[in-house]
N, C-alpha and C positions, 0 to 999 in steps of 0.2 A: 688334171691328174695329180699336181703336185696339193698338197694340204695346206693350211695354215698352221704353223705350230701351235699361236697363241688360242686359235678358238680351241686345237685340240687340247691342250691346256686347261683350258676353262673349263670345256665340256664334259674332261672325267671325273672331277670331284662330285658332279652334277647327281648321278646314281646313290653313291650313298647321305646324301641330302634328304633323298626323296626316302632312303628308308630311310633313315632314323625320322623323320615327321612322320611315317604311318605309324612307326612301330609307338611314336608319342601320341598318336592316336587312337594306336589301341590300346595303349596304359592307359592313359585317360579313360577311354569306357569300359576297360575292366574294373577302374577306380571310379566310376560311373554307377557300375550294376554290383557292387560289395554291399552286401546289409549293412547300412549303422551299429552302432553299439550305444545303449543309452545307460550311460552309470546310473545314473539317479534314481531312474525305474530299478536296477540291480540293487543298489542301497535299500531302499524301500523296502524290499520283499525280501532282503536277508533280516533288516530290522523288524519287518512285520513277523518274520518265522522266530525270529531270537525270542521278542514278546509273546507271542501266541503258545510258546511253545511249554508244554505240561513236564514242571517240573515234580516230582515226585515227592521230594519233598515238602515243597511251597504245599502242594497238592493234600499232603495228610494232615498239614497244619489248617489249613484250612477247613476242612470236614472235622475235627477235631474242635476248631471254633466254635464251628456250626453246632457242631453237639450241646458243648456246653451253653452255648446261649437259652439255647429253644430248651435244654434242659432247666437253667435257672429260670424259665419261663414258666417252664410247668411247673417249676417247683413252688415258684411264689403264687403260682394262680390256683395249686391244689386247693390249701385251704380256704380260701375265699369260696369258691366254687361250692365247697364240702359244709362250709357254712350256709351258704346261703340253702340248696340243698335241703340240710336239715330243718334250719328256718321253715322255710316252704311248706314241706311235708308235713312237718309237725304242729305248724301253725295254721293252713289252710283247712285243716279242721273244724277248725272252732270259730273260725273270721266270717260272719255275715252280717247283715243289715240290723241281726237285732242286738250280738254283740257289740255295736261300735253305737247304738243310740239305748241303753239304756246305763244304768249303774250298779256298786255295790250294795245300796243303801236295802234292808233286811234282807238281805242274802247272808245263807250260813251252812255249814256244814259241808253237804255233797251235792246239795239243791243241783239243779241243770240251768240257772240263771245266772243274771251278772252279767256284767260287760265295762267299757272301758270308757264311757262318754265323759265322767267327771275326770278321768284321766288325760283322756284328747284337750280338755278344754281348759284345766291347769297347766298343761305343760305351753297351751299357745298362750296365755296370760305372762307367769311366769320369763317364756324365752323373748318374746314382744318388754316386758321390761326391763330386761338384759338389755336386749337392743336397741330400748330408746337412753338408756344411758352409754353403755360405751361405742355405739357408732358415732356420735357430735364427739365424743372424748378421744377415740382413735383418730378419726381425721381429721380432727385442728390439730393434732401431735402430729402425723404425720405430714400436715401442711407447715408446719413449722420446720420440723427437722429438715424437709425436701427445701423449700425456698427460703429458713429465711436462717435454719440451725448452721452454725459456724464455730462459735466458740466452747463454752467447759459446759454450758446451761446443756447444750445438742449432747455433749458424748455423754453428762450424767445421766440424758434422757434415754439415747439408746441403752445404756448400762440397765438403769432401771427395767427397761423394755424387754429385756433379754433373760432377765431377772423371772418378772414376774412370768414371761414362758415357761419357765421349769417348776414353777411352783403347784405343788400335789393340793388337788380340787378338795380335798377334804378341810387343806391349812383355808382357805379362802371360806370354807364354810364354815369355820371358826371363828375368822374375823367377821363375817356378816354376820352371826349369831350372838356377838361380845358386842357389836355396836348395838343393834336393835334391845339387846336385852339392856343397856346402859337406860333406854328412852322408855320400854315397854315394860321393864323387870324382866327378872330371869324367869326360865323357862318359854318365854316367849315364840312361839309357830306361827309364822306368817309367811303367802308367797311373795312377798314384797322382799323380804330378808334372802330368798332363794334367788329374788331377782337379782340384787346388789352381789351375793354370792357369784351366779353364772356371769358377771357385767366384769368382774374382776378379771374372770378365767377368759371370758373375750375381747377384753382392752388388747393385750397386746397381738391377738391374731389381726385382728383390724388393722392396726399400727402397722405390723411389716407389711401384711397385705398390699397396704394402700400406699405404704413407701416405696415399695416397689413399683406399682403402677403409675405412679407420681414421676419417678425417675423415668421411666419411658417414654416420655413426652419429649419430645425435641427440644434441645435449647432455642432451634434457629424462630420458634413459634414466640416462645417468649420476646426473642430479641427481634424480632418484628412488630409484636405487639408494643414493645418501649419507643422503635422505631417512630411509630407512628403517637408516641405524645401518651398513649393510655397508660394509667398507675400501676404500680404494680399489684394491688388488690383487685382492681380489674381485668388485669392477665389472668388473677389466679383463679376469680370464679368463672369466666367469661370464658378461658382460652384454652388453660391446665384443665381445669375440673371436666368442662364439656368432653375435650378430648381424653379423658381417664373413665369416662362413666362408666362405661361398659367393664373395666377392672375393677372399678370400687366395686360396682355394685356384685358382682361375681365374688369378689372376695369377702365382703360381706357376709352371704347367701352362707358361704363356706365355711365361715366363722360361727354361722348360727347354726349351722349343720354339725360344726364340732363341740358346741354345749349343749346340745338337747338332747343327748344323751348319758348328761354326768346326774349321778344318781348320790354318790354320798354327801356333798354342799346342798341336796336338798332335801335328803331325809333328817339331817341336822337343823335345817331352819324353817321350812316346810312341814314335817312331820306326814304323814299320810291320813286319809281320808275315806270314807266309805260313799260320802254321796258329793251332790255338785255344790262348789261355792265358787262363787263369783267374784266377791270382794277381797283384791288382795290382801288388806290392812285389817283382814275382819276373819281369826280362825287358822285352822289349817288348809292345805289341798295338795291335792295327791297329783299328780304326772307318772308319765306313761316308764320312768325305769323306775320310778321308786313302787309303780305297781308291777311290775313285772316281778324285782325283788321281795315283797311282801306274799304275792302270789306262791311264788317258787318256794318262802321259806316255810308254807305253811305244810308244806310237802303234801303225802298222801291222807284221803279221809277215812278214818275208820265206820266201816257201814255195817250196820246191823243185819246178819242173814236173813234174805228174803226181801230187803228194801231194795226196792228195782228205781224205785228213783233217786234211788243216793247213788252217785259217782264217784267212785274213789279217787281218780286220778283227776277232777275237776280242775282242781287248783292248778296245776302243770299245766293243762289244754288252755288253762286261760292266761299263762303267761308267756307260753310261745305265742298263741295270737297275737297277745301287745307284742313280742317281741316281732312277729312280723309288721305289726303295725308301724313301728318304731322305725322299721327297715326303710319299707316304702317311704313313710315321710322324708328321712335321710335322703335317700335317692331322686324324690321329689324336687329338694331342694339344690343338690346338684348338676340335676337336669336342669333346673330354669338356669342356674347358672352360665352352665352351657350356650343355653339358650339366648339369653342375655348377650354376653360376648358374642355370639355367632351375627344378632340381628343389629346390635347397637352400637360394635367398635367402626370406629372411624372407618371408610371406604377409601381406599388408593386412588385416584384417579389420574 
């Protein structure tokens, strides 16, 4: 009947024990079953909305770019386009098999004959000794100034270099025409004189050309190549040169492309021609601008009513066709160029 005090003592704190651990038990699993919160994902896709996000202004500057680019696009490629164009049109006229293989020689008047073969074949005479003199003369300069120029001799050669780039084709066919005629007398016309002429105006295209491709070449090849004991004239043909081939010879192409079409250093030392000569040192001979201008200057033929075979406008259709002639070759040669570097530059591996 009678109690214990001390068990009942003990025993009443006993109840609120047991709750407060359920009720920590079900803190716990309501702090169990709470969704996470992930900042970083939250950062992310506020960052990604800041960036993504179309600003209005950014937006018109933009379109605004865009205009002008694609406009200075069209604008530089109108007249090329409009050129070529007329070329074409006016020139595919008159350009077939028998145009390009016969010549001017007793052609006169309105006649329907004539064509461009003494032209074709002085102009590849002519720019062929151009380029057997200044391709050896640009690239030992250029091999100089790259590996070996350093002192006053390098800067007065670039100076000179840079020099003779600005100099008007006409001054170079003055000096080719005062030397030859020193040796030959005056009034001397030879393609050999037109060659030395165009060899001037292509030294210095060569020269940066090939300086530039020169500089392309790694040092670490060279300093591998000393590495191992080889000279340095054997780095240069053996390890430089191999590895620049495909730029020389592009830039070359490029060079030869840009004098075969200068027309006043060879109506000055050259003179023009009606039929074919072969021999530089022996005569005149004509090429394909100095006939296109001879063509053009002679303008329209006056034809006698009722001659059906006189063409008045002869002269004209036969100098857009060189002039188309002239085109193609150009593009000819910038194509192999292309071509060249595409098949022959060194491969990464």
């Amino acid at each position: 009947m009678s109690s214990n005090p001390v068990n009942s003592a003990n025993a009443a704190p006993a109840a609120p024990a047991t709750s407060d651990a359920s009720g920590a038990a079900h803190g716990s699993h309501g702090a169990a079953t709470e969704p996470p919160t992930n900042t970083g994902a939250i950062r992310s896709a506020l960052a990604r909305d800041l960036l993504t996000a179309a600003d209005p202004a950014r937006r018109r500057k933009d379109v605004l770019m865009r205009v002008l680019v694609f406009g200075a696009f069209f604008l530089a490629m109108a007249p090329l386009l409009s050129l070529l164009w007329t070329v074409v049109i006016r020139g595919i006229t008159r350009l077939d098999w028998y145009f390009l293989n016969v010549t001017m020689r007793g052609v006169f008047g309105g006649m329907d004959a004539g064509g461009i073969f003494h032209a074709i074949i002085g102009t590849v005479i002519i720019t062929l000794i151009a380029t057997v003199i200044s391709v050896p003369i640009g690239l030992l300069t250029a091999i100089y100034l790259v590996e070996y120029g350093n002192g006053t001799l390098a800067r007065a050669t670039t100076f000179f270099v840079d020099v003779m780039t600005g100099i008007p084709s006409i001054v170079a066919g003055l000096f080719s025409f005062a030397v030859f005629a020193i040796f030959f007398g005056p009034g001397v016309r030879l393609g050999a004189a037109a060659g030395v002429a165009l060899s001037l105006l292509m030294i210095p295209v060569v020269v940066r050309s090939c300086e530039e491709m020169l500089r392309l070449v790694p040092n670490e090849l060279r300093e591998a190549s000393y590495a191992l004991g080889v000279s340095k004239f054997l780095t240069i043909t053996k390890v430089v040169l191999r590895t620049s081939v495909a730029g020389l010879t592009t830039g070359i192409l490029l060079a030869v492309a840009r004098v075969i079409g200068e027309t006043a250093p060879i109506l000055i030392t050259a003179g023009f021609a009606d039929s074919l000569n072969l021999n530089p040192f022996d005569g005149r001979m004509m090429t394909l601008p100095v006939y296109i201008y001879t063509q053009y200057r002679q303008g329209l033929v006056p034809c006698a009513p009722g001659a059906d075979a006189c063409i008045a406008d002869i002269n004209i259709l036969r100098a857009w066709a060189a002039a188309l002639t002239l085109i193609l070759i150009v593009m000819a040669l910038n194509l192999l160029g292309r071509l060249v570097t595409r098949f022959f530059a060194p491969k990464a591996r």
